[in-house]
N, CA, C and O atoms as a GROMACS GRO file, in nm:
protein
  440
    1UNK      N    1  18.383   6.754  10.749
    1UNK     CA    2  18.401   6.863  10.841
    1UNK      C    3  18.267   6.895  10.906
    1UNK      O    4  18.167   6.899  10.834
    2UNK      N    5  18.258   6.919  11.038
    2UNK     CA    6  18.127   6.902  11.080
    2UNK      C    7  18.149   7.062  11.136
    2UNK      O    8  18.257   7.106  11.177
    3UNK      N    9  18.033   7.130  11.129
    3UNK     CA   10  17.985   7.256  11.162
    3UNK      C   11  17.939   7.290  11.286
    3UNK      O   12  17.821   7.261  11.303
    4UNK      N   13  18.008   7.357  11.403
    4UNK     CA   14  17.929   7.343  11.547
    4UNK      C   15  17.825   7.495  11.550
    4UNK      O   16  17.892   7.597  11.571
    5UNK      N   17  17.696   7.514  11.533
    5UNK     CA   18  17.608   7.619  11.575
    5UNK      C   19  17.613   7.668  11.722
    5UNK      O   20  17.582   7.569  11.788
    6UNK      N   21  17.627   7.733  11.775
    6UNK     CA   22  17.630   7.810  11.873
    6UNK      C   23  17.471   7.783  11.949
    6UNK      O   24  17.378   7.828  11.881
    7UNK      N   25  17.439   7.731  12.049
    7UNK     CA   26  17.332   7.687  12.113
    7UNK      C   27  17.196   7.820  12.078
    7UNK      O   28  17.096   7.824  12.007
    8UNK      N   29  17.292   7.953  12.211
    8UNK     CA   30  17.161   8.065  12.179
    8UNK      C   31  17.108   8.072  12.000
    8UNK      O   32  16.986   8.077  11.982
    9UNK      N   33  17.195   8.073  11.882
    9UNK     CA   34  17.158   8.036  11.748
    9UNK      C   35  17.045   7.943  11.726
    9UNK      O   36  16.962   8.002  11.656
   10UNK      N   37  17.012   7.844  11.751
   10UNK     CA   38  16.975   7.730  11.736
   10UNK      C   39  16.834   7.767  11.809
   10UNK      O   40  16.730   7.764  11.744
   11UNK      N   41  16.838   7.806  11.967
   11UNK     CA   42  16.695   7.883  12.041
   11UNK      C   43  16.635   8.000  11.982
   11UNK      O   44  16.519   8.032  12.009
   12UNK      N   45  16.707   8.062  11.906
   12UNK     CA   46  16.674   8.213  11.850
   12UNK      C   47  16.561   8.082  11.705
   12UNK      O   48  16.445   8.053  11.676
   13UNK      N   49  16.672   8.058  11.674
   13UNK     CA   50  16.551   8.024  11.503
   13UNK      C   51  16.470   7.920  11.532
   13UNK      O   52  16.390   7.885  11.445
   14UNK      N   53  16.475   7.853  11.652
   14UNK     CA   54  16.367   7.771  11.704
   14UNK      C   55  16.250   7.876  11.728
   14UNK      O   56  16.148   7.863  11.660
   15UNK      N   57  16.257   7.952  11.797
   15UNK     CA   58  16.164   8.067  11.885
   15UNK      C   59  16.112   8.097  11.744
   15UNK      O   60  15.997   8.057  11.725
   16UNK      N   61  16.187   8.171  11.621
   16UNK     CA   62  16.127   8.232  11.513
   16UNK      C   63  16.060   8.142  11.465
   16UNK      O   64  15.939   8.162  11.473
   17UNK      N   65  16.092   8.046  11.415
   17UNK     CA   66  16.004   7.921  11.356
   17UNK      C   67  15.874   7.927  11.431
   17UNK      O   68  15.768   7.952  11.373
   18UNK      N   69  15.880   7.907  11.543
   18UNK     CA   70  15.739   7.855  11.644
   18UNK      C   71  15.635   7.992  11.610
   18UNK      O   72  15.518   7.978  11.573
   19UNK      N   73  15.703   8.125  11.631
   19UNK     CA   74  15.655   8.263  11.616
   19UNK      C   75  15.542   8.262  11.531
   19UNK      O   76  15.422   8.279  11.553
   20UNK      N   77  15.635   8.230  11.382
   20UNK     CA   78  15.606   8.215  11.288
   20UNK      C   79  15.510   8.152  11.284
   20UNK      O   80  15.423   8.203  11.213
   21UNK      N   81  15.480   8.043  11.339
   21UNK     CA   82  15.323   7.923  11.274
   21UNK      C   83  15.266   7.967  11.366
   21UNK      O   84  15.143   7.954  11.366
   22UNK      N   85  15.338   8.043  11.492
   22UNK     CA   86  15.168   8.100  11.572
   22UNK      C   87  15.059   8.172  11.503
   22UNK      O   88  14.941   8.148  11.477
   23UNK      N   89  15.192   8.328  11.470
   23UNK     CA   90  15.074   8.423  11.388
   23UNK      C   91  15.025   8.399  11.271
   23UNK      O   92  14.932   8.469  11.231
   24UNK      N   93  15.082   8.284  11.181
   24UNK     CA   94  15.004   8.231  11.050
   24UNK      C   95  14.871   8.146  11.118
   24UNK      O   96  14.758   8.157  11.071
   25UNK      N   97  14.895   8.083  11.205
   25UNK     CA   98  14.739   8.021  11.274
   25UNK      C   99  14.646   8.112  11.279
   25UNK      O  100  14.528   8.094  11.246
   26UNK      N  101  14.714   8.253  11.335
   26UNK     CA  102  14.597   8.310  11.413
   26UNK      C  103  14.536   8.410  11.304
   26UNK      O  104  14.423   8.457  11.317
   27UNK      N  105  14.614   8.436  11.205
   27UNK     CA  106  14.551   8.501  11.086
   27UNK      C  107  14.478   8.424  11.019
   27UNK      O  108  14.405   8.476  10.935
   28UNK      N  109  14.478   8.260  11.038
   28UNK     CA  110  14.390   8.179  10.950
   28UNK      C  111  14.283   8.176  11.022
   28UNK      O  112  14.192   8.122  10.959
   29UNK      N  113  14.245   8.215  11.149
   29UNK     CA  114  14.119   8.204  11.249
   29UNK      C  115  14.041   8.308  11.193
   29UNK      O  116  14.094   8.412  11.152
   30UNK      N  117  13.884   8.282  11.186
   30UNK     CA  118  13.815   8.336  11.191
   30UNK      C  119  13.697   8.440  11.296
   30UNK      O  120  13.644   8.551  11.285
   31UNK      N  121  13.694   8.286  11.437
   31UNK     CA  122  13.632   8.348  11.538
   31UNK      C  123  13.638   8.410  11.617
   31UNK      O  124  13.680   8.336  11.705
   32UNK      N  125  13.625   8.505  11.659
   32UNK     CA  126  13.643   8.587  11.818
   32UNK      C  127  13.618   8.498  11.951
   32UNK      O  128  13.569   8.387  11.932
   33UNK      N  129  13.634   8.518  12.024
   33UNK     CA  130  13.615   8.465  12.151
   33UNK      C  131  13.619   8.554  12.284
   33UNK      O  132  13.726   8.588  12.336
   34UNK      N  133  13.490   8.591  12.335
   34UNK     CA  134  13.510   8.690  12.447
   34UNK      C  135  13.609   8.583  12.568
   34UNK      O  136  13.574   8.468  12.590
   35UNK      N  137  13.723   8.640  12.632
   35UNK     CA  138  13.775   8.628  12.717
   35UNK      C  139  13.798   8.725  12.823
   35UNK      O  140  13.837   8.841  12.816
   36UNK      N  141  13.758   8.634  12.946
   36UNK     CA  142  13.722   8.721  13.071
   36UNK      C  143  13.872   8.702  13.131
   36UNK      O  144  13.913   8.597  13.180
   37UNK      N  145  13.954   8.836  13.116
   37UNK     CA  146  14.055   8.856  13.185
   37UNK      C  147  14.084   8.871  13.308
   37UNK      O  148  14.201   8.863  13.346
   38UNK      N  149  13.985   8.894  13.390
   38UNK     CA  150  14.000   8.925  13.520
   38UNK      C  151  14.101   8.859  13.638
   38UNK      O  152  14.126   8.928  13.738
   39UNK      N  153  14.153   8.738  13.626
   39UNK     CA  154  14.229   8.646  13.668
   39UNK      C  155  14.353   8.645  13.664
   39UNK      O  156  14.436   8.594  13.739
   40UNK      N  157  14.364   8.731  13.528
   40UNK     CA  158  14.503   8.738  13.517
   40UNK      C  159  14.560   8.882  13.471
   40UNK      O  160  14.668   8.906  13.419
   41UNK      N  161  14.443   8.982  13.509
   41UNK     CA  162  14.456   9.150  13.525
   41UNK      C  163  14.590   9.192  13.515
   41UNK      O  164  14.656   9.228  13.418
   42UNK      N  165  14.627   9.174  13.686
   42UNK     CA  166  14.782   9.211  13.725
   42UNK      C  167  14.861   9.159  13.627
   42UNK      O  168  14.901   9.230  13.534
   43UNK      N  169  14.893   9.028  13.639
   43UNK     CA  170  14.980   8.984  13.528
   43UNK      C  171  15.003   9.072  13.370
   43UNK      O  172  15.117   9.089  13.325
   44UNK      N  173  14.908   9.111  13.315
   44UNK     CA  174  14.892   9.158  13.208
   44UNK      C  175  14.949   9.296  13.202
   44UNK      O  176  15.025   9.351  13.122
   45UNK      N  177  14.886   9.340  13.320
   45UNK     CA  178  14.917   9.522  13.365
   45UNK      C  179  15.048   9.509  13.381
   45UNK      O  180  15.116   9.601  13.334
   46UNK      N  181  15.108   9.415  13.437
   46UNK     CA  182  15.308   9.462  13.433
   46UNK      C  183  15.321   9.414  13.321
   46UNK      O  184  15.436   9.454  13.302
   47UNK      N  185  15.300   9.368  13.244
   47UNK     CA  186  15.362   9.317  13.138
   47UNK      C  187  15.351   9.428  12.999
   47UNK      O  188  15.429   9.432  12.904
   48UNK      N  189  15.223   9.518  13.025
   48UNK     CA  190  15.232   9.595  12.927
   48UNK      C  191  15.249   9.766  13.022
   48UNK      O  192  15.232   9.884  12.988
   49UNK      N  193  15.285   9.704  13.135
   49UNK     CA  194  15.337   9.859  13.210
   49UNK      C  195  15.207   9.949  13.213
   49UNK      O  196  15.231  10.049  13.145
   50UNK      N  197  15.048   9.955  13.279
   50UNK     CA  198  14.979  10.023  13.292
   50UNK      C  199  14.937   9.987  13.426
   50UNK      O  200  14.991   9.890  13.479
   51UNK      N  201  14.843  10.054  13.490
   51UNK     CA  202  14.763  10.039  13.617
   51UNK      C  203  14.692   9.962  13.548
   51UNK      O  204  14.645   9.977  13.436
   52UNK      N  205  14.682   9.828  13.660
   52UNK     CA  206  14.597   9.730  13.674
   52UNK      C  207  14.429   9.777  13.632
   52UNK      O  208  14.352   9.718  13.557
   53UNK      N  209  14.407   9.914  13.716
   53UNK     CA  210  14.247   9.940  13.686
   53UNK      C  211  14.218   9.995  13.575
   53UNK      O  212  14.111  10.054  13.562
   54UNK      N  213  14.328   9.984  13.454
   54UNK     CA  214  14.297  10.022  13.316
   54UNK      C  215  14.236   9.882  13.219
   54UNK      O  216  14.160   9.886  13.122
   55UNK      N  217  14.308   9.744  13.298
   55UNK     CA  218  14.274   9.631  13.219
   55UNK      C  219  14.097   9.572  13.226
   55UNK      O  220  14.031   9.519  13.316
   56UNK      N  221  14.070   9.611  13.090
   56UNK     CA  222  13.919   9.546  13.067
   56UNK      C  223  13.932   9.431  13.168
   56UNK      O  224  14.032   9.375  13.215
   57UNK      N  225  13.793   9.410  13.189
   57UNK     CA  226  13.737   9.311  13.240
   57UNK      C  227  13.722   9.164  13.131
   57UNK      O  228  13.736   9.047  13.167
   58UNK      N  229  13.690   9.215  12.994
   58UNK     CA  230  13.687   9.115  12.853
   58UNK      C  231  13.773   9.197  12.751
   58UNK      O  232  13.809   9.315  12.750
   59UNK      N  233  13.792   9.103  12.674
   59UNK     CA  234  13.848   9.129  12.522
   59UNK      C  235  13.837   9.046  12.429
   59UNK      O  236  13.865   8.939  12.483
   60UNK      N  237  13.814   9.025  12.322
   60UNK     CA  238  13.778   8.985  12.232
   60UNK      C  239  13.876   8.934  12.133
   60UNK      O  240  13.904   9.006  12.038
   61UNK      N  241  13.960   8.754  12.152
   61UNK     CA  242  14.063   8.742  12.100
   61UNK      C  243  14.082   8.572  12.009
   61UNK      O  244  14.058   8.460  12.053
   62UNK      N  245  14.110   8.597  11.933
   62UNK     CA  246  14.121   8.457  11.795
   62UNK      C  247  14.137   8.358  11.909
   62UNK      O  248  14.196   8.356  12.017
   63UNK      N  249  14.031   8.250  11.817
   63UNK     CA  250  13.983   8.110  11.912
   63UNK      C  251  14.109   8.033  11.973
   63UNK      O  252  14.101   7.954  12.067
   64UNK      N  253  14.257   8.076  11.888
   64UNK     CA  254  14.362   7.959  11.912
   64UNK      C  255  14.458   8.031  12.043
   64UNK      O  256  14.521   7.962  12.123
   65UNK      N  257  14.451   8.200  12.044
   65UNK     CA  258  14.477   8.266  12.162
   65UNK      C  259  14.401   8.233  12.330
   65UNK      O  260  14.440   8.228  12.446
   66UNK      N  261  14.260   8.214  12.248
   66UNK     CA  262  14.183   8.245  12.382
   66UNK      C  263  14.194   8.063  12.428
   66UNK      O  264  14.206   8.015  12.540
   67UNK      N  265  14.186   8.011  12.330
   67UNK     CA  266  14.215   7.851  12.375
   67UNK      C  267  14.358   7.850  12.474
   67UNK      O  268  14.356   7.800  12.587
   68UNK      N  269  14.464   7.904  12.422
   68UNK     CA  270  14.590   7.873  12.490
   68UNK      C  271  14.556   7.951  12.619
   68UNK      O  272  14.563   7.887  12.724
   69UNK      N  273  14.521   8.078  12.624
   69UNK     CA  274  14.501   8.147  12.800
   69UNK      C  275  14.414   8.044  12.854
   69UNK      O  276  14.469   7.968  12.934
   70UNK      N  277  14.282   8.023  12.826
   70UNK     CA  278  14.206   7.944  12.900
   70UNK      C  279  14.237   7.820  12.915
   70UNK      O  280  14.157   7.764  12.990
   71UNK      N  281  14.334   7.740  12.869
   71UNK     CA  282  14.360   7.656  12.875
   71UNK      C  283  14.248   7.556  12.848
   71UNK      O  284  14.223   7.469  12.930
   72UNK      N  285  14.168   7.570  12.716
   72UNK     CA  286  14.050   7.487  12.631
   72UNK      C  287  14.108   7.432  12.524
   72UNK      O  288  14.215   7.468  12.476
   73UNK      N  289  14.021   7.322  12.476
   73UNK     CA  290  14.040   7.294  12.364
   73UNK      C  291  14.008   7.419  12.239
   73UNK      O  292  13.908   7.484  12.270
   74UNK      N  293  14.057   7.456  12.135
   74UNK     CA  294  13.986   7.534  12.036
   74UNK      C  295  13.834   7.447  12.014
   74UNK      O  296  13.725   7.500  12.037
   75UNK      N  297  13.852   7.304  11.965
   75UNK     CA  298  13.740   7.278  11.912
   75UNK      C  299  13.606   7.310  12.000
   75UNK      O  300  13.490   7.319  11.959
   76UNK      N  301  13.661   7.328  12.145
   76UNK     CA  302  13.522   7.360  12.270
   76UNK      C  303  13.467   7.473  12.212
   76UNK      O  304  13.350   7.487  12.177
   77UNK      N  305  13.570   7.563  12.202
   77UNK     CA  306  13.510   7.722  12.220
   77UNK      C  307  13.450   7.731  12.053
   77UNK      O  308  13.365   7.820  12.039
   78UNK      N  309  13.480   7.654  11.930
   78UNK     CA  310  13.448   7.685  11.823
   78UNK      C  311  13.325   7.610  11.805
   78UNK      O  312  13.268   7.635  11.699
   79UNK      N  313  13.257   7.508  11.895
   79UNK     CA  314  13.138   7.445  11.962
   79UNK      C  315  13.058   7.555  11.964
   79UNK      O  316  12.956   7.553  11.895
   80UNK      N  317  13.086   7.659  12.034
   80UNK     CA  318  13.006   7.762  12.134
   80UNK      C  319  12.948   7.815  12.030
   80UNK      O  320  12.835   7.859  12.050
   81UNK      N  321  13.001   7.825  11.898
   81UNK     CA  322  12.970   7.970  11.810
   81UNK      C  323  13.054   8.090  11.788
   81UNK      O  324  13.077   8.163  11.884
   82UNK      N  325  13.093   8.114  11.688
   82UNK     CA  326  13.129   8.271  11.671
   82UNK      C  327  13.063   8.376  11.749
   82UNK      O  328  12.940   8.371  11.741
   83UNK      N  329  13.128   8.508  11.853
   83UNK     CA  330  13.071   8.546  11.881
   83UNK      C  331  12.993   8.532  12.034
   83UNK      O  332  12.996   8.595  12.139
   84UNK      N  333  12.928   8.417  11.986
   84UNK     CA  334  12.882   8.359  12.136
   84UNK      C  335  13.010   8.290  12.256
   84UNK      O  336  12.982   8.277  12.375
   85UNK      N  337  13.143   8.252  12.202
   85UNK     CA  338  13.245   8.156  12.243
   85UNK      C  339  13.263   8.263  12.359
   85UNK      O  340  13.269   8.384  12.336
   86UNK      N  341  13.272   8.210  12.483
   86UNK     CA  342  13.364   8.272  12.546
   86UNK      C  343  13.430   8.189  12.690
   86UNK      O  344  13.370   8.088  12.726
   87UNK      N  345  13.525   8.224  12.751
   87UNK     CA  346  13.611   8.131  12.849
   87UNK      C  347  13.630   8.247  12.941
   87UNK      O  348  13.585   8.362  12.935
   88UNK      N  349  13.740   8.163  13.065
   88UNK     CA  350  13.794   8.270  13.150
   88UNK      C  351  14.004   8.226  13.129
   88UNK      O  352  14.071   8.126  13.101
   89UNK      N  353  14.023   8.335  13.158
   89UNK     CA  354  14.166   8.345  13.131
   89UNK      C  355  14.225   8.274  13.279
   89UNK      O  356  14.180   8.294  13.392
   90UNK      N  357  14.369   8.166  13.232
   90UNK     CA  358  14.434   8.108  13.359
   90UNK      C  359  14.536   8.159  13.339
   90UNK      O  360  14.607   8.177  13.438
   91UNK      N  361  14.581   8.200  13.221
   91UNK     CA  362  14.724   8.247  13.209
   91UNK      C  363  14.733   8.361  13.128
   91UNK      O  364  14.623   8.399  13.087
   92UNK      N  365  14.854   8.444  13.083
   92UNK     CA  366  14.860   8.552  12.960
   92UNK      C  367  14.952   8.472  12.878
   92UNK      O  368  15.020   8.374  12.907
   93UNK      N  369  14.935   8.554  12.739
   93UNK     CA  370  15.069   8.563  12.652
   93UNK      C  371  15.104   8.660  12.576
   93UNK      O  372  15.008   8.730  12.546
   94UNK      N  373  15.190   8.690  12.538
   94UNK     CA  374  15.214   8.757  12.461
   94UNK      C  375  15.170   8.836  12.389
   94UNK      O  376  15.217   8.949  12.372
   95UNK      N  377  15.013   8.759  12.304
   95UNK     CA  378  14.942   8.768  12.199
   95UNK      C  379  14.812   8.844  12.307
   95UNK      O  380  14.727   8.920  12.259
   96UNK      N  381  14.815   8.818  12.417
   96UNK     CA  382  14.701   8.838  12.479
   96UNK      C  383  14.713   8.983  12.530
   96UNK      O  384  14.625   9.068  12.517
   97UNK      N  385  14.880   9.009  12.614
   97UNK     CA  386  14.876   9.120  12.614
   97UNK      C  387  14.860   9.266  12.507
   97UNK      O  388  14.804   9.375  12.520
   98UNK      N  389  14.928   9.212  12.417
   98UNK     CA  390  14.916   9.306  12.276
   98UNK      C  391  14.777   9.329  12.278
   98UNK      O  392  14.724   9.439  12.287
   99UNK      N  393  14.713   9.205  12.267
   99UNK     CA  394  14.510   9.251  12.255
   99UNK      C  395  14.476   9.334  12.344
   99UNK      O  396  14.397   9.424  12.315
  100UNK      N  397  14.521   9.323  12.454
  100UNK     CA  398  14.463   9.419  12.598
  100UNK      C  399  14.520   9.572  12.534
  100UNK      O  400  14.443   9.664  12.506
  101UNK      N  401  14.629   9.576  12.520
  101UNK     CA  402  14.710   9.706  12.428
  101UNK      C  403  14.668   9.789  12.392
  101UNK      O  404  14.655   9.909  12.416
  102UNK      N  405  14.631   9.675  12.290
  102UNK     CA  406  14.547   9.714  12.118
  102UNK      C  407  14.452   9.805  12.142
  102UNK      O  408  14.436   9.912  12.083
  103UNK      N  409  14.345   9.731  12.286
  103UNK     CA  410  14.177   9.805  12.330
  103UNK      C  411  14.251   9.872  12.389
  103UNK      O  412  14.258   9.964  12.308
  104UNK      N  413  14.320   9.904  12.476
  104UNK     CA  414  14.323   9.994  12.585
  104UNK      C  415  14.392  10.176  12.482
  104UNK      O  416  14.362  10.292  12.507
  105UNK      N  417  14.482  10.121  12.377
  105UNK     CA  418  14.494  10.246  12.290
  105UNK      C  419  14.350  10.291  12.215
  105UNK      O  420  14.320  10.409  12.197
  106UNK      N  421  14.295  10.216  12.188
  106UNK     CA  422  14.205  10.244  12.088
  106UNK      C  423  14.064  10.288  12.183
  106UNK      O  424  13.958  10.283  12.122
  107UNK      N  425  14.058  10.335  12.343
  107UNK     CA  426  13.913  10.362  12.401
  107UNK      C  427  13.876  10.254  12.407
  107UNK      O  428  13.798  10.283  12.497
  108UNK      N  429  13.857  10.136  12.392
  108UNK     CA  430  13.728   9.969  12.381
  108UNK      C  431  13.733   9.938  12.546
  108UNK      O  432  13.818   9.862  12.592
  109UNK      N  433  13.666   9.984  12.604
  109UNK     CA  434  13.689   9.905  12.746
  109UNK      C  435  13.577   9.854  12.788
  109UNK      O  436  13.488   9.939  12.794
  110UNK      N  437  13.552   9.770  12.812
  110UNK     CA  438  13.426   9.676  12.860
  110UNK      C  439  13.417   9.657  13.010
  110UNK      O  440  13.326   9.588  13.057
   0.00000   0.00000   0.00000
């Protein structure tokens, strides 16, 4: 007897799975990485619903985040140094907006 899963089923626990080994990556990271948001400001500002002239100029986000916006290798930016690493943003995600969030609740604006 063969079992048919329902497609959206199948995308839902795909999505969780992937979720899942993102934020276990990014809790296993150690380095910061200044990333210069400026490029992708707007984008970010609708996505977390604020005026654009609230989004830092930088933020400060785990090497495997700031690798995926900048579209770098990690091993480049973990080259650079802790600290010293930094890129410019081509894209957002998810993870990136939450960081912008994160500073923009907490006063950090650069």
């Amino acid at each position: 007897m063969k079992i048919s899963v329902p497609k959206p089923i199948i995308l839902l626990a795909a999505s969780v799975f992937a979720l899942t080994g993102m934020s276990m990556a990014a809790a296993q990271q150690s380095g910061l990485v200044n990333v210069d948001v400026s490029n992708v400001a707007n984008n970010i500002a609708k996505n977390i619903n604020v005026d654009v002239s609230q989004i830092p100029v930088t933020v400060q986000a785990p090497i495997g985040i700031a690798a995926n916006v900048c579209g770098v290798n990690a091993n480049v930016l973990a080259k650079q140094g802790t600290g010293a690493a930094s890129c410019a943003a081509t894209s957002t995600s998810t993870a990136l907006d939450q960081i912008v969030l994160r500073q923009l609740k907490s006063g950090k604006q650069k």
